[in-house]
BALOBA-1460 file (C-alpha; in Angstrom, 3 decimals):
// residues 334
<rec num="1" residu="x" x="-10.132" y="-0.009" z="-6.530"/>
<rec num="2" residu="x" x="-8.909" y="-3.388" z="-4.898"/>
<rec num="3" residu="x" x="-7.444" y="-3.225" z="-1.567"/>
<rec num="4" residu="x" x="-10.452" y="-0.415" z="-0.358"/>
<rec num="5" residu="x" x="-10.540" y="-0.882" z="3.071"/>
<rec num="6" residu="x" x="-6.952" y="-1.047" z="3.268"/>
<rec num="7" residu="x" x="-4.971" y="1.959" z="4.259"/>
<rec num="8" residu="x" x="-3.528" y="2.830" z="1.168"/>
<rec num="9" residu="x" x="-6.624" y="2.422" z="-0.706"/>
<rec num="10" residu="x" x="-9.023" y="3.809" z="1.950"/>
<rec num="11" residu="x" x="-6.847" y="7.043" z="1.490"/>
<rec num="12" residu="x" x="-6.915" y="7.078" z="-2.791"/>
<rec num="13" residu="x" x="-10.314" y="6.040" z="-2.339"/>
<rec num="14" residu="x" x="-11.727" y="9.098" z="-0.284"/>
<rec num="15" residu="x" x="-9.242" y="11.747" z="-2.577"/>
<rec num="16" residu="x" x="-11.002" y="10.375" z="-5.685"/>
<rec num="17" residu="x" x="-14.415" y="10.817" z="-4.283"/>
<rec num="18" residu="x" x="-13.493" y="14.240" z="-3.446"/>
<rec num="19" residu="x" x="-12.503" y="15.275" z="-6.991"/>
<rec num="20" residu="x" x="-15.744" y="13.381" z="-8.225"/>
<rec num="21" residu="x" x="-14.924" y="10.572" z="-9.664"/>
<rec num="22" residu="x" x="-17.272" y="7.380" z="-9.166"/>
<rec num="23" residu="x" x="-15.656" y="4.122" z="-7.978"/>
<rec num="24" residu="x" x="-16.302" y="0.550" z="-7.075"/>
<rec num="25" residu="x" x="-14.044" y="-0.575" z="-4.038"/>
<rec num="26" residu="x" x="-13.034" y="-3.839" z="-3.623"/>
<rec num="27" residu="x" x="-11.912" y="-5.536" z="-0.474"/>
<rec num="28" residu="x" x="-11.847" y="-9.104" z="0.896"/>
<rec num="29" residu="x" x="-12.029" y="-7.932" z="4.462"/>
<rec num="30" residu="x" x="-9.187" y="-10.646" z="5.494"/>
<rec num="31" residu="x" x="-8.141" y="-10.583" z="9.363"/>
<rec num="32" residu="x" x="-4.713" y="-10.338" z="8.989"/>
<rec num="33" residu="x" x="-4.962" y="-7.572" z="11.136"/>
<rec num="34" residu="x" x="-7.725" y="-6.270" z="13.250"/>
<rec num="35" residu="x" x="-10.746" y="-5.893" z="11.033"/>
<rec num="36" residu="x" x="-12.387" y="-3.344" z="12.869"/>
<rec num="37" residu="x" x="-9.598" y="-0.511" z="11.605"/>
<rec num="38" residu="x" x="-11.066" y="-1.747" z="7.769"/>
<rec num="39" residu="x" x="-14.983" y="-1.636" z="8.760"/>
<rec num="40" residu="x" x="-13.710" y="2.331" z="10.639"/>
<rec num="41" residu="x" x="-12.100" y="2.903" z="7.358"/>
<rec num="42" residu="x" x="-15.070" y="2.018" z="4.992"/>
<rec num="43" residu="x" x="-17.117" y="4.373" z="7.494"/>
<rec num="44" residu="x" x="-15.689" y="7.247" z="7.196"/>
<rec num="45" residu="x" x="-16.271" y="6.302" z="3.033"/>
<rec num="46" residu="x" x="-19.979" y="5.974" z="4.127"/>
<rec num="47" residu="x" x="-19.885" y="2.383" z="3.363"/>
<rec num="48" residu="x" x="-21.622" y="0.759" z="6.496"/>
<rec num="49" residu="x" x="-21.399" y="-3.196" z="7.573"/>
<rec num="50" residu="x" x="-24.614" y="-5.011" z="7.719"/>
<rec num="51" residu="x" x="-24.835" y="-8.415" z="8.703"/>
<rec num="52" residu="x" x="-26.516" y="-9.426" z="5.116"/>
<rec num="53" residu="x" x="-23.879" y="-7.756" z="3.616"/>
<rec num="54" residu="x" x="-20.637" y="-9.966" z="3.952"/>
<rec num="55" residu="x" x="-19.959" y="-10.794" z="0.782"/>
<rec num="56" residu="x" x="-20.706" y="-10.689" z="-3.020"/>
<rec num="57" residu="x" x="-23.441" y="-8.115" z="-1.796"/>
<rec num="58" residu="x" x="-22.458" y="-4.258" z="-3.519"/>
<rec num="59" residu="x" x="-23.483" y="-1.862" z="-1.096"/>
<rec num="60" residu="x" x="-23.411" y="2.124" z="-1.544"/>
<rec num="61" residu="x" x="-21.796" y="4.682" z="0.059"/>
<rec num="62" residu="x" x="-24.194" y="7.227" z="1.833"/>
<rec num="63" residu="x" x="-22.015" y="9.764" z="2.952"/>
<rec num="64" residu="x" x="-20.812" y="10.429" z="-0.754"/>
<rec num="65" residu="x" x="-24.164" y="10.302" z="-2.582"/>
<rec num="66" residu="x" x="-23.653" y="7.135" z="-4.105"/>
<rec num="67" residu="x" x="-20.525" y="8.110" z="-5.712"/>
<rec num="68" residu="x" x="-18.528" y="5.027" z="-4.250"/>
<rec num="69" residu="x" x="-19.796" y="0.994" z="-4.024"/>
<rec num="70" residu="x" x="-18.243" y="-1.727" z="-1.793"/>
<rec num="71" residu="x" x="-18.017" y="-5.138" z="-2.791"/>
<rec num="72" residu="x" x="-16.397" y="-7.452" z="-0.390"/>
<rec num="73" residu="x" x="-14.256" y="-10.274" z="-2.735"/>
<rec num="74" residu="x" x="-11.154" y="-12.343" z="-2.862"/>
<rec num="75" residu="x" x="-9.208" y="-11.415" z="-5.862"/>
<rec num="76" residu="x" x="-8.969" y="-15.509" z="-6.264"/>
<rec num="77" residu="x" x="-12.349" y="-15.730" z="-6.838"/>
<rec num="78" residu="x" x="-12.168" y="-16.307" z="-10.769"/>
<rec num="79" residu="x" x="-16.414" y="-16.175" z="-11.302"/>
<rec num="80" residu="x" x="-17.533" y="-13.817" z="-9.988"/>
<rec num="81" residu="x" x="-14.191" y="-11.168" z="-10.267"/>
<rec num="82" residu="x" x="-14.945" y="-11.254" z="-13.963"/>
<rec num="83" residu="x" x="-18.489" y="-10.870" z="-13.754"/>
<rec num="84" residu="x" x="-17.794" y="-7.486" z="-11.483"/>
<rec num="85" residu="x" x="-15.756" y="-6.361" z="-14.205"/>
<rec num="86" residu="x" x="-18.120" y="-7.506" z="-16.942"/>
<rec num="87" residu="x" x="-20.826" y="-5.048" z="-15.587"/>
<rec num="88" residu="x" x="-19.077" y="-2.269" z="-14.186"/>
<rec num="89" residu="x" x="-16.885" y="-1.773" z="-17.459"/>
<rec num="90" residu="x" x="-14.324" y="-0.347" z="-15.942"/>
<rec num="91" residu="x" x="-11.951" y="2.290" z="-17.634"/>
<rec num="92" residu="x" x="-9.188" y="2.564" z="-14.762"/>
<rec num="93" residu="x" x="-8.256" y="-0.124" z="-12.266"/>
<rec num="94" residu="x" x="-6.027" y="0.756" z="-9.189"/>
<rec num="95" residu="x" x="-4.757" y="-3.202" z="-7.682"/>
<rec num="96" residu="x" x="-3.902" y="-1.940" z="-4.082"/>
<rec num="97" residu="x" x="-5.143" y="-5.575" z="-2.638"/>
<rec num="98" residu="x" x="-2.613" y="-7.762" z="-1.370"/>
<rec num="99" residu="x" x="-1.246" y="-9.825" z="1.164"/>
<rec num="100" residu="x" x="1.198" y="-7.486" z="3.053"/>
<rec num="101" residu="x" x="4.104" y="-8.597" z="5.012"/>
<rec num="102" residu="x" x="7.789" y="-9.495" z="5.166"/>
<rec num="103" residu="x" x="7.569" y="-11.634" z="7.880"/>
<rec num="104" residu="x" x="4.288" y="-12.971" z="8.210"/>
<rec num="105" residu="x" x="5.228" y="-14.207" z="4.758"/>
<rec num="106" residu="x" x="7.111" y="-16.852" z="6.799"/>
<rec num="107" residu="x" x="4.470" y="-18.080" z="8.384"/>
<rec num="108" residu="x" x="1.906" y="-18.461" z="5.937"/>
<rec num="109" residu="x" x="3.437" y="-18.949" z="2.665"/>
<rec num="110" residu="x" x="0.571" y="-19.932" z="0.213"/>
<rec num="111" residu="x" x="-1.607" y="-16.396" z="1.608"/>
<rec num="112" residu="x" x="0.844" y="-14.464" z="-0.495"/>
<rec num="113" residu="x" x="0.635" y="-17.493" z="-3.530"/>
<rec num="114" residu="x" x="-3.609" y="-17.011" z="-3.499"/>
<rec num="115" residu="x" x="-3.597" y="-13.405" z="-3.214"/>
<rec num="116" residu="x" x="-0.517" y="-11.604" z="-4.719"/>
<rec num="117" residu="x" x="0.105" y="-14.105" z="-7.498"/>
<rec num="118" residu="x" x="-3.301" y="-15.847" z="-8.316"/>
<rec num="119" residu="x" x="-5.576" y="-13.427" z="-7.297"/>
<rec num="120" residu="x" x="-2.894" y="-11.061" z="-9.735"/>
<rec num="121" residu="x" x="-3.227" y="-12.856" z="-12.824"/>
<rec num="122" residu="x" x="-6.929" y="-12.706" z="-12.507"/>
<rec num="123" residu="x" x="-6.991" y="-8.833" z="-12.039"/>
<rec num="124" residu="x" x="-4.808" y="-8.772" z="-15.173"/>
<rec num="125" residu="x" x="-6.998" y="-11.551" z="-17.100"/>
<rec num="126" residu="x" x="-9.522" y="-9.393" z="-16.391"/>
<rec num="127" residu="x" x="-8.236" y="-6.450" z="-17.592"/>
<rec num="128" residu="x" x="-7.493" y="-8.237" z="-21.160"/>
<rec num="129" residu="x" x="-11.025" y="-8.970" z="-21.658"/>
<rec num="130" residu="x" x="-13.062" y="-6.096" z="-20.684"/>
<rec num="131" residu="x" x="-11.491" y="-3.304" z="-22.389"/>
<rec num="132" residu="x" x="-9.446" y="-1.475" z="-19.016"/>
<rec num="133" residu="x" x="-7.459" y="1.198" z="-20.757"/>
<rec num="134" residu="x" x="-4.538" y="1.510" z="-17.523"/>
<rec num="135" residu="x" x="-3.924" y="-0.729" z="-14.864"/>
<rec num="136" residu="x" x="-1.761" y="0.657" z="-11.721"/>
<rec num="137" residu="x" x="-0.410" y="-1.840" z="-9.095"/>
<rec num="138" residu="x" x="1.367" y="-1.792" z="-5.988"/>
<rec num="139" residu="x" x="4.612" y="-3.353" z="-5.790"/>
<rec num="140" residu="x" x="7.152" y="-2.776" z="-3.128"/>
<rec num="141" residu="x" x="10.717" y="-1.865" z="-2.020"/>
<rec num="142" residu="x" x="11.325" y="-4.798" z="-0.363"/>
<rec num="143" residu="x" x="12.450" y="-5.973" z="-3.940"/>
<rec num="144" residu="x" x="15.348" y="-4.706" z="-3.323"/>
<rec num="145" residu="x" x="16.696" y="-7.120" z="-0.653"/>
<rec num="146" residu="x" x="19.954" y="-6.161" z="1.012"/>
<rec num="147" residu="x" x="21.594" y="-4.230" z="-1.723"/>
<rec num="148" residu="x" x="24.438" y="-2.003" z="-1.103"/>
<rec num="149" residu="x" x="23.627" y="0.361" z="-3.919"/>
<rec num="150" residu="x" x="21.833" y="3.262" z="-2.626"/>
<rec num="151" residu="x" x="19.706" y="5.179" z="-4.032"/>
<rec num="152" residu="x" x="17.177" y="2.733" z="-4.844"/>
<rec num="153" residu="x" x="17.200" y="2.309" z="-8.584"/>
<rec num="154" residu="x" x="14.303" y="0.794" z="-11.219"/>
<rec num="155" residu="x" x="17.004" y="-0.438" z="-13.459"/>
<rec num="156" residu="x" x="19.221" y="-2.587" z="-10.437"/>
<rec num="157" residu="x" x="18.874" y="-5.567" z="-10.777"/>
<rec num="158" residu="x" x="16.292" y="-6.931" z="-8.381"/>
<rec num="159" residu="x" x="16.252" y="-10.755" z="-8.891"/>
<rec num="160" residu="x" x="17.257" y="-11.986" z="-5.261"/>
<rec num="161" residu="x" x="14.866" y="-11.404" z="-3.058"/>
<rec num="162" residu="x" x="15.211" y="-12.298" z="0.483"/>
<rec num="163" residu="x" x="11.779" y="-12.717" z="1.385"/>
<rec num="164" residu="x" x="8.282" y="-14.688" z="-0.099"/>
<rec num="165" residu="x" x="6.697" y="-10.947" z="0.004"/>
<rec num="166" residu="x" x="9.344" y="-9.617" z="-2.597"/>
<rec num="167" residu="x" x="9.517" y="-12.674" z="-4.506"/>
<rec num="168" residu="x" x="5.261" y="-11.963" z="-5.208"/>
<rec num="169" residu="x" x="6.070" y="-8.359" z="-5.584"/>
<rec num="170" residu="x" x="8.861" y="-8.669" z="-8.511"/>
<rec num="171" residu="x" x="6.280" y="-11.869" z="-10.006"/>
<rec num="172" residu="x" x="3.728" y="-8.979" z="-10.006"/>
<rec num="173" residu="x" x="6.204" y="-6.628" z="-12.442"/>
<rec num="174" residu="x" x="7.360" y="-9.453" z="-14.774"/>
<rec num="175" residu="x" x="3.296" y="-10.718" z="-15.444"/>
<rec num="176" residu="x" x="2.292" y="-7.302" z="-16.129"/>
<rec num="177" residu="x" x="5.007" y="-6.388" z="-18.273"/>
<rec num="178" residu="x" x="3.744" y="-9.697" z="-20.268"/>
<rec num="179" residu="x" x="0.348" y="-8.325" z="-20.438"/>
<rec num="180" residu="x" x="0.877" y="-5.126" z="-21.557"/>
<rec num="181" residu="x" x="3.352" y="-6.531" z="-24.425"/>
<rec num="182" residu="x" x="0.544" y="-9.234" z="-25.018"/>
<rec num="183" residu="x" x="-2.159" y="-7.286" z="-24.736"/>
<rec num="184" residu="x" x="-1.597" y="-3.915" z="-24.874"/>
<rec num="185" residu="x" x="-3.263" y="-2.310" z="-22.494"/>
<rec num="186" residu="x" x="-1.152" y="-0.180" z="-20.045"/>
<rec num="187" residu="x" x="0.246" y="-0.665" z="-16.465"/>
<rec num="188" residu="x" x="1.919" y="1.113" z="-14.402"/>
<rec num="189" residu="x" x="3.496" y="-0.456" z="-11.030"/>
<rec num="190" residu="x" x="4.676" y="1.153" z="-8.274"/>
<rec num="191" residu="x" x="6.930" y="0.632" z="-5.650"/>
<rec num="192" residu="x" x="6.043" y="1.764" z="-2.300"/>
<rec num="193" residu="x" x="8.550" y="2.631" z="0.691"/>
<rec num="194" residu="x" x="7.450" y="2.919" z="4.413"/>
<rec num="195" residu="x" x="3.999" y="4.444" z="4.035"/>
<rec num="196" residu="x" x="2.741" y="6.123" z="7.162"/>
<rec num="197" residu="x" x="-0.071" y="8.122" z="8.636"/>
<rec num="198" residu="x" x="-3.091" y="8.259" z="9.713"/>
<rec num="199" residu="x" x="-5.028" y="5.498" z="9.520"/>
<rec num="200" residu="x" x="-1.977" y="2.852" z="8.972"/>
<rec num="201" residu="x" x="-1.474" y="-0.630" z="9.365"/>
<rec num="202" residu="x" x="-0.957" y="-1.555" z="13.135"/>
<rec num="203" residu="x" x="1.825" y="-4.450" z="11.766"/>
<rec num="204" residu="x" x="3.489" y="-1.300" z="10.514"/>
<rec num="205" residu="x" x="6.800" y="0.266" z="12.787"/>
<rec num="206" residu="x" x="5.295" y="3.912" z="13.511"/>
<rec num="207" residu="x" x="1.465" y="2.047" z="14.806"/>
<rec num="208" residu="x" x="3.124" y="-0.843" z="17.113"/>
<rec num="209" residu="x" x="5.692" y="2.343" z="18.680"/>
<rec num="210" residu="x" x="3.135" y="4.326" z="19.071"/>
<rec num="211" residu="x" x="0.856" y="2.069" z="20.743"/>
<rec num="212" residu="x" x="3.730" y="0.506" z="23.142"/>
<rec num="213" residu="x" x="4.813" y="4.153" z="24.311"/>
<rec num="214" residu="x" x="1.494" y="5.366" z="25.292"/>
<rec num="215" residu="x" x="0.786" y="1.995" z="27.247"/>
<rec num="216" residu="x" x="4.270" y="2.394" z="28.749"/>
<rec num="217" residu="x" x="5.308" y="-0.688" z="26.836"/>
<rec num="218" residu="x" x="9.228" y="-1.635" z="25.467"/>
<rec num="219" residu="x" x="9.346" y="-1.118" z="21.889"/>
<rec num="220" residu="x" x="11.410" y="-3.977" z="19.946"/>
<rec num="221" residu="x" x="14.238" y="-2.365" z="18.335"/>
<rec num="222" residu="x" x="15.587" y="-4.451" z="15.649"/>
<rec num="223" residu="x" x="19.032" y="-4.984" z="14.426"/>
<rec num="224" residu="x" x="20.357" y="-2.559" z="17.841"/>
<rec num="225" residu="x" x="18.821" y="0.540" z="16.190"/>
<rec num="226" residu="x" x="21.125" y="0.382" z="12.985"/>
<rec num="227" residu="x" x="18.462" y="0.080" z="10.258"/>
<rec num="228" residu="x" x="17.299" y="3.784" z="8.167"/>
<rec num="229" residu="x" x="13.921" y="3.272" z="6.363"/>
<rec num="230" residu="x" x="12.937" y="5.690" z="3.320"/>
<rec num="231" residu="x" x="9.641" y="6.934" z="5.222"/>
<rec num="232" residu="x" x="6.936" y="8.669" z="2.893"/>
<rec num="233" residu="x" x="3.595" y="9.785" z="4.122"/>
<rec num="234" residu="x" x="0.210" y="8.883" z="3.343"/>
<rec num="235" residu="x" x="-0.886" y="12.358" z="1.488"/>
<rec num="236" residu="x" x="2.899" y="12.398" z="-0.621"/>
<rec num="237" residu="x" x="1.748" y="8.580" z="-1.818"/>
<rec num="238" residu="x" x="-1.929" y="9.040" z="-2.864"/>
<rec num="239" residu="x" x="-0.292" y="12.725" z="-4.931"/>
<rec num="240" residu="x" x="1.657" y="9.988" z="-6.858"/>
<rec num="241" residu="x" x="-0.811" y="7.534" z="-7.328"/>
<rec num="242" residu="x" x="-3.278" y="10.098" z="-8.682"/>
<rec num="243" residu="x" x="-0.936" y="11.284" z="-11.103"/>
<rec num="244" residu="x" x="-0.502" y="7.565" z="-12.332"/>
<rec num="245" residu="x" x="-4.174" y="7.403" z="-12.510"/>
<rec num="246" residu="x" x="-5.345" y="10.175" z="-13.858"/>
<rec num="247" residu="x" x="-2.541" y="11.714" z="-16.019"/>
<rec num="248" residu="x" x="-0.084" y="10.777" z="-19.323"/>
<rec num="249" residu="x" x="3.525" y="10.144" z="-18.272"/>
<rec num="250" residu="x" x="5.641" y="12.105" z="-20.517"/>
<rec num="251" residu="x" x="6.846" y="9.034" z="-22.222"/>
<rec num="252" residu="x" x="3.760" y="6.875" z="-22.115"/>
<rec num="253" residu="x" x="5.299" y="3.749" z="-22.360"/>
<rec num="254" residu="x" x="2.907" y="0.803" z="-22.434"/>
<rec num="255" residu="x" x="4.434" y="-0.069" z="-19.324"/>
<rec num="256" residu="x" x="6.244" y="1.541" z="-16.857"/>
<rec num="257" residu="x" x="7.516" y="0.744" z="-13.225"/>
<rec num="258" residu="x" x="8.149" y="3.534" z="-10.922"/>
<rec num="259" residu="x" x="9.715" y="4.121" z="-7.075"/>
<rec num="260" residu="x" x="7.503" y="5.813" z="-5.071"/>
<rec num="261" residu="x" x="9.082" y="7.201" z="-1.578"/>
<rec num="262" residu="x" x="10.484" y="9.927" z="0.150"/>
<rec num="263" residu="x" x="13.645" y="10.163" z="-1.052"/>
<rec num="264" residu="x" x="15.345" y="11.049" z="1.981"/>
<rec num="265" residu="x" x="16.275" y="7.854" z="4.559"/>
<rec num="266" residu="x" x="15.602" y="8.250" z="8.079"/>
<rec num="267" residu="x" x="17.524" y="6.552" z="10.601"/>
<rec num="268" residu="x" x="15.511" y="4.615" z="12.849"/>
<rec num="269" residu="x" x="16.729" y="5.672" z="16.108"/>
<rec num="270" residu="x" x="16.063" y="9.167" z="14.975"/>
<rec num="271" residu="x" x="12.156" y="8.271" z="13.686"/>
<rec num="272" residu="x" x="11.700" y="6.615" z="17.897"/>
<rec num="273" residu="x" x="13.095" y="10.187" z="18.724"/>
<rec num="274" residu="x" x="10.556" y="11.430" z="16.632"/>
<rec num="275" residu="x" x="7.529" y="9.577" z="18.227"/>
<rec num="276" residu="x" x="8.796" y="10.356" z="21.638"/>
<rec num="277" residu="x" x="8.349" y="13.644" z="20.935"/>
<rec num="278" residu="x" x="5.301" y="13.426" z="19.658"/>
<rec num="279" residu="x" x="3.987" y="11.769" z="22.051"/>
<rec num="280" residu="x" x="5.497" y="13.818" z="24.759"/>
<rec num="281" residu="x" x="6.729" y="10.209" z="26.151"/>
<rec num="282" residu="x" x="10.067" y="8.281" z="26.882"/>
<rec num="283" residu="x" x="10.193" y="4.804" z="24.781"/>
<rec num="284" residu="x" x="11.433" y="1.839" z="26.562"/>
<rec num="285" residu="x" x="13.823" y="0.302" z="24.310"/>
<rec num="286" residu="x" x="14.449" y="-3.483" z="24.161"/>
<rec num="287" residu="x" x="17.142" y="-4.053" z="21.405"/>
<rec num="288" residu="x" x="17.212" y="-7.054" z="19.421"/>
<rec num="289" residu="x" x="19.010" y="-9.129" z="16.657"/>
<rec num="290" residu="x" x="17.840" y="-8.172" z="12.542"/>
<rec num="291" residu="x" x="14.828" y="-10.301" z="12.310"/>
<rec num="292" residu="x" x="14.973" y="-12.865" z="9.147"/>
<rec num="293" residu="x" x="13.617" y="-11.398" z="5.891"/>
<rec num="294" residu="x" x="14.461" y="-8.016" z="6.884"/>
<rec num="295" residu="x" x="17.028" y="-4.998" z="5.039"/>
<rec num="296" residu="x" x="19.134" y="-2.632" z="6.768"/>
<rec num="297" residu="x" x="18.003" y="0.174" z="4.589"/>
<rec num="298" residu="x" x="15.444" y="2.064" z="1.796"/>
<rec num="299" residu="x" x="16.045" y="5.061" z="-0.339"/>
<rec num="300" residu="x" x="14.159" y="5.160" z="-3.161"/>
<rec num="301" residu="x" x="15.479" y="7.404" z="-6.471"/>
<rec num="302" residu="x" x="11.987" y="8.989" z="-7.625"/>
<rec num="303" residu="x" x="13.614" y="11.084" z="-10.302"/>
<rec num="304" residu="x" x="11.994" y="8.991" z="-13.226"/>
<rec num="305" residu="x" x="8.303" y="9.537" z="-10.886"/>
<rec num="306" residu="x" x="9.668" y="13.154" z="-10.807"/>
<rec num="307" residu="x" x="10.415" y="13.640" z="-14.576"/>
<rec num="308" residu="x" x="7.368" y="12.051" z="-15.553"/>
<rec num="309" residu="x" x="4.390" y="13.002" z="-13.246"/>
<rec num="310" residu="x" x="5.617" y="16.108" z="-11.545"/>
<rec num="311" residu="x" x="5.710" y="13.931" z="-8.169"/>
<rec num="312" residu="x" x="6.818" y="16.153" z="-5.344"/>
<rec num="313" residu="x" x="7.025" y="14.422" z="-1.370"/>
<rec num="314" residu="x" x="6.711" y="17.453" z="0.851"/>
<rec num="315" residu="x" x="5.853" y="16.107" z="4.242"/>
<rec num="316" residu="x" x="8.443" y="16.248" z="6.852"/>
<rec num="317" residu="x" x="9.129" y="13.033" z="9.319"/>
<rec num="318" residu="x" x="8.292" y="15.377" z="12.247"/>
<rec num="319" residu="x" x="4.819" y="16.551" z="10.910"/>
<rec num="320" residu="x" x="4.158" y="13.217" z="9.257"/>
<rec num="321" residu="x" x="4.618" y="11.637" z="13.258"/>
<rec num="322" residu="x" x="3.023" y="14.077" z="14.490"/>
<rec num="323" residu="x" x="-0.237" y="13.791" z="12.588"/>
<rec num="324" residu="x" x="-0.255" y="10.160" z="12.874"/>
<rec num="325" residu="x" x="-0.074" y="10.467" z="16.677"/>
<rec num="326" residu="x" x="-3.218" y="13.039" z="16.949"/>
<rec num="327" residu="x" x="-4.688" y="10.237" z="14.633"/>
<rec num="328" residu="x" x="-4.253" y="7.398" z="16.824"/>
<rec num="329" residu="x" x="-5.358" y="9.260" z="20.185"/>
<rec num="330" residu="x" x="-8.469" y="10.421" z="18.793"/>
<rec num="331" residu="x" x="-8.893" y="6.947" z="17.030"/>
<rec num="332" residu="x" x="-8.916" y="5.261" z="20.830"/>
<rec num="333" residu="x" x="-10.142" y="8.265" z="22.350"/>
<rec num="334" residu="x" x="-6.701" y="8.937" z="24.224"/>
């Protein structure tokens, strides 16, 4: 499982241990964001930091009797990656790792080159050569750019991105559709829209309102409000992933490329509503232009995720805000 301290992956990581399956997390620990939300995440995985541990060192989980070990690795790092999959022999590998981002995309460029492309091909080189039976990646709707047609289709055509982020994403689809032709083994990438929840990314929408409301901060609105996002919370995702994972599609292609989202758009002025409930608060609204790299809106069509694993979102916005908010108080002891 790359990507293990990240919030997706912390998330798939703790539901597999649960249902007793034994995993090796993988993680480079980068400071993107603050790292202290990844070393809170490994805890509650029992995975503890020690200073001897910061890198190449596989330490194991305590809390779930050795049924999880941490290695902390760039996906770049083309010696020792292979030698991790050399010994573990791997059956199944989830590639949640990344660098995330529209924007930030803009301001480092080669990040998303090392991670989502290099660090990629060596995930799937490694795959190739030691024997993984099904590989399932992350991809993203931001593929999608600024198209008109809504829902969110796998078959439009999705070669225009409008940011660096995308432009990784759709490389990601095309190399593993290579591989699995090549190579035969299967993969299975998935495109995620507006995860939220618990334990989410603070570059994400729903973490920086939160956190500006309850310090009586102005939120940036973006765009004047007119923007509607295809929110999907944290437990709907990791339902779909599993199934991915751990099930036959009904067509078993070789490879296969699915959306993965909520399937019903939420307008963004109605999502601050949301929050303000929640948090029994007022947001102070400062309204500003569409920020470069950005889309007006996501819907994602999930009726080929539907047809073949049984995928079913049931969370509603207003529980899925809700939850997230009794998350983040109790995280900063609010």
């Amino acid at each position: 499982m790359t990507g293990a301290a990240g919030f997706i992956g912390y998330h798939l990581c703790k539901k597999l241990i649960n249902l007793g399956h034994t995993i090796v997390g993988l993680d480079n620990i980068n400071d993107y964001y603050e790292v202290k939300l990844k070393y809170a995440r490994l805890r509650e995985l029992g995975i503890e930091r020690k200073d001897s541990e910061l890198f190449l060192k596989i330490c194991t989980s305590t809390k779930y009797h050795s049924k999880m070990r941490f290695v902390r690795m760039n996906l770049e790092d083309d010696k020792n990656l292979p030698e991790l999959f050399k010994k573990e022999k791997f059956d199944l590998v989830c590639n949640l790792a990344a660098q995330p981002g529209v924007r930030y995309s803009m301001e480092n460029p080669k990040a998303y080159i090392n991670s989502n492309i290099q660090g990629f091909i060596n995930v799937l080189e490694c795959c190739r050569y030691y024997d993984v039976n099904k590989l399932v990646y992350a991809s993203s709707s931001s593929i999608y750019g600024n198209t008109d047609s809504v829902p969110f289709k796998e078959t439009d055509r999705v070669d225009r991105p409008i940011s660096l982020y995308a432009a990784t994403k759709k490389s990601n689809e095309l190399m593993a559709h290579t591989y699995s032709h090549l190579y035969g083994f299967q993969t299975i990438g998935l495109r995620f829209f507006t995860v939220y929840g618990p334990w989410g990314r603070p570059d994400m929408a729903l973490f920086l309102f939160v956190e500006a409301i309850m310090q009586n901060k102005a939120i940036k609105v973006f765009n004047d409000g007119n923007l509607s996002r295809d929110f999907t919370y944290i437990d709907d995702i990791i339902n779909g992933v599993l199934s991915t994972l751990l099930e036959e599609s009904i067509d078993n292609e070789i490879y296969q490329l699915y959306n993965i989202g909520n399937n019903k758009p939420v307008k963004l002025m109605d999502f601050v509503k949301e929050i303000e409930v929640s948090t029994n608060r007022k947001a102070i609204k400062k309204m500003m232009p569409m920020q470069d790299g950005d889309v007006n809106q996501t819907f994602a069509d999930i009726s080929s995720l539907v047809k073949n694993f049984n995928y079913q979102p049931k969370t509603s916005i207003k529980s899925g805000v809700s939850q997230f908010v009794e998350w983040y108080k109790e995280f900063n002891n609010k």
